[in-house]
matplotlib code that plots the C-alpha trace (Angstrom):
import matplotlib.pyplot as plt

x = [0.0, 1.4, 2.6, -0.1, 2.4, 2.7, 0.7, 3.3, 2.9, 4.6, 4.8, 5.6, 5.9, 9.2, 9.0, 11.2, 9.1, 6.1, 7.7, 9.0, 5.3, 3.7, 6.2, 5.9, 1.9, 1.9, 4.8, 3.1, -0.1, 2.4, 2.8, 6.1, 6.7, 9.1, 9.4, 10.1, 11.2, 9.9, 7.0, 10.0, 11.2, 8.1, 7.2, 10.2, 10.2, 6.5, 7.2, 10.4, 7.8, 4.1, 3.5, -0.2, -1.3, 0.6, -0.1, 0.7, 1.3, -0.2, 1.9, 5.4, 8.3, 8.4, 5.5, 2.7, 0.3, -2.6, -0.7, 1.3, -1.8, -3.2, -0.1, -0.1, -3.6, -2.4, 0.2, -0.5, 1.0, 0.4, -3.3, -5.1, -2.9, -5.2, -4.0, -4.3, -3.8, -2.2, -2.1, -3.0, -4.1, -7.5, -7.0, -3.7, -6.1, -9.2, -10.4, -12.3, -11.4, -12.2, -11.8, -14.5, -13.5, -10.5, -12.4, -14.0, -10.9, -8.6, -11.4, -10.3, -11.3, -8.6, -9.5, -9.1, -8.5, -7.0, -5.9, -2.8, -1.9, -3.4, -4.2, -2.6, -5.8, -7.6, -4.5, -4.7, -8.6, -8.0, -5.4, -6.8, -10.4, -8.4, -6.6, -8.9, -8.4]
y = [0.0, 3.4, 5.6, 8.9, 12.3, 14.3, 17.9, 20.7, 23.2, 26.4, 28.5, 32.2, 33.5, 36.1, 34.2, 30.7, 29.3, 29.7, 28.1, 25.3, 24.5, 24.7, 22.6, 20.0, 19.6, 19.3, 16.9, 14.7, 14.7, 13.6, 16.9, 18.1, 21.2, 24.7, 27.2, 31.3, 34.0, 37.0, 37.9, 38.1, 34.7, 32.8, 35.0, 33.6, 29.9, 29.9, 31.1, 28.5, 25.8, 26.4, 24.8, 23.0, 25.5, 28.4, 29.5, 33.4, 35.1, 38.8, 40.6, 40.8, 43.3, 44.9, 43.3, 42.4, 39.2, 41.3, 43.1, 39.9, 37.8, 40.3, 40.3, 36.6, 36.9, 38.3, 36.0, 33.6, 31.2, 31.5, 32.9, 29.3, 28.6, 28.6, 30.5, 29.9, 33.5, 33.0, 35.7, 37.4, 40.4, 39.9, 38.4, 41.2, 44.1, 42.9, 43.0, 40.3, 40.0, 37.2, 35.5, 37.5, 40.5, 40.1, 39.7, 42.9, 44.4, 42.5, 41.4, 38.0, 35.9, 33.3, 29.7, 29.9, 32.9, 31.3, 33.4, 32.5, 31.1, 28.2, 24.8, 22.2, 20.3, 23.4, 23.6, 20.7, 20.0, 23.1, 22.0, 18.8, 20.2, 23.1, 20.0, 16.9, 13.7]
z = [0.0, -1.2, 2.1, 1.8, 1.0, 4.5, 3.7, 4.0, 6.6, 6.4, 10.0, 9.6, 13.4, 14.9, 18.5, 18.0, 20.8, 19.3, 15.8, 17.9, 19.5, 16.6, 15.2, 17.8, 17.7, 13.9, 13.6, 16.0, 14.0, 11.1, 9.0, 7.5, 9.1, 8.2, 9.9, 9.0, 11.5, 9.4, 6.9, 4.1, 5.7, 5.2, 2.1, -0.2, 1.3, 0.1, -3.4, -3.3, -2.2, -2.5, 1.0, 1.5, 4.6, 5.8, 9.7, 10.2, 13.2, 13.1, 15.6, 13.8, 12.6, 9.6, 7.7, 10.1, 9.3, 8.0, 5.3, 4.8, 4.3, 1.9, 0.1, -0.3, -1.8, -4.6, -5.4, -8.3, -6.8, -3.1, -3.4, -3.2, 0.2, 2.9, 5.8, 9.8, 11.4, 14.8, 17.5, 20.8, 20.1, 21.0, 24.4, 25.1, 24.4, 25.1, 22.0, 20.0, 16.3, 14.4, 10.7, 9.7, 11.3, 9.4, 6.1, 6.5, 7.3, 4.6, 1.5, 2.7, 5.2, 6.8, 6.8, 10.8, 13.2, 16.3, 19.5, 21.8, 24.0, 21.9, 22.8, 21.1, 20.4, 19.1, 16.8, 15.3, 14.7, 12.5, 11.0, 10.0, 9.1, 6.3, 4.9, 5.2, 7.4]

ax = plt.figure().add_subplot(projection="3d")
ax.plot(x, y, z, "-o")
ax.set_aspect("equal")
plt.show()
């Protein structure tokens, strides 16, 4: 029986510890797994290799996850990528914002909005709903 291809996750996020969790949860669940440090990081390993999901922290130097995610949608290439947005924003200032709040804001809605600190089941079950199994 032929070995199913591991889905390619790209994780675009200026904390290493947050890169590294992420990292663990989704290697465990069997996903091949890169990390980026910076929007420009995460921008050119995606264009180098189209990744299957990319998950996007909003709260970063330089370019921040909303203009980078709008930027991504209009990639040729990258514009079919769905995208997990990952942040804190809402729980440090109170504030709720959600994948549809970012629509409005953006023209595009995320395939998931997920605050930190997240839970590791949380993270996954979106994970696996975007991408199927």
């Amino acid at each position: 029986m032929a070995q199913k291809r591991a889905h390619r996750i790209l994780v675009v996020d200026d904390e290493p510890d947050a890169v590294e969790f992420v990292k663990a949860v989704l290697e465990e669940e069997g996903y091949r797994v890169q990390g980026a440090g910076s929007f420009e990081g995460g921008l050119a390993a995606a264009r180098a290799q189209v990744p299957d999901l990319i998950i996007l922290d909003v709260q970063m130097p330089g370019v921040d996850g909303f203009s980078g995610f709008a930027q991504m949608k209009t990639d040729p290439r990258l514009k079919s990528v769905p995208v997990v947005m990952l942040t804190g924003v809402g729980k440090r200032l109170g504030v709720p914002f959600s994948a549809r709040d970012m629509g409005d804001y953006v023209g595009e809605e995320p395939a998931a909005y997920i605050e930190k600190p997240v839970e590791p089941a949380v993270l996954a079950e979106a994970v696996r709903r975007i991408l199927g199994g």
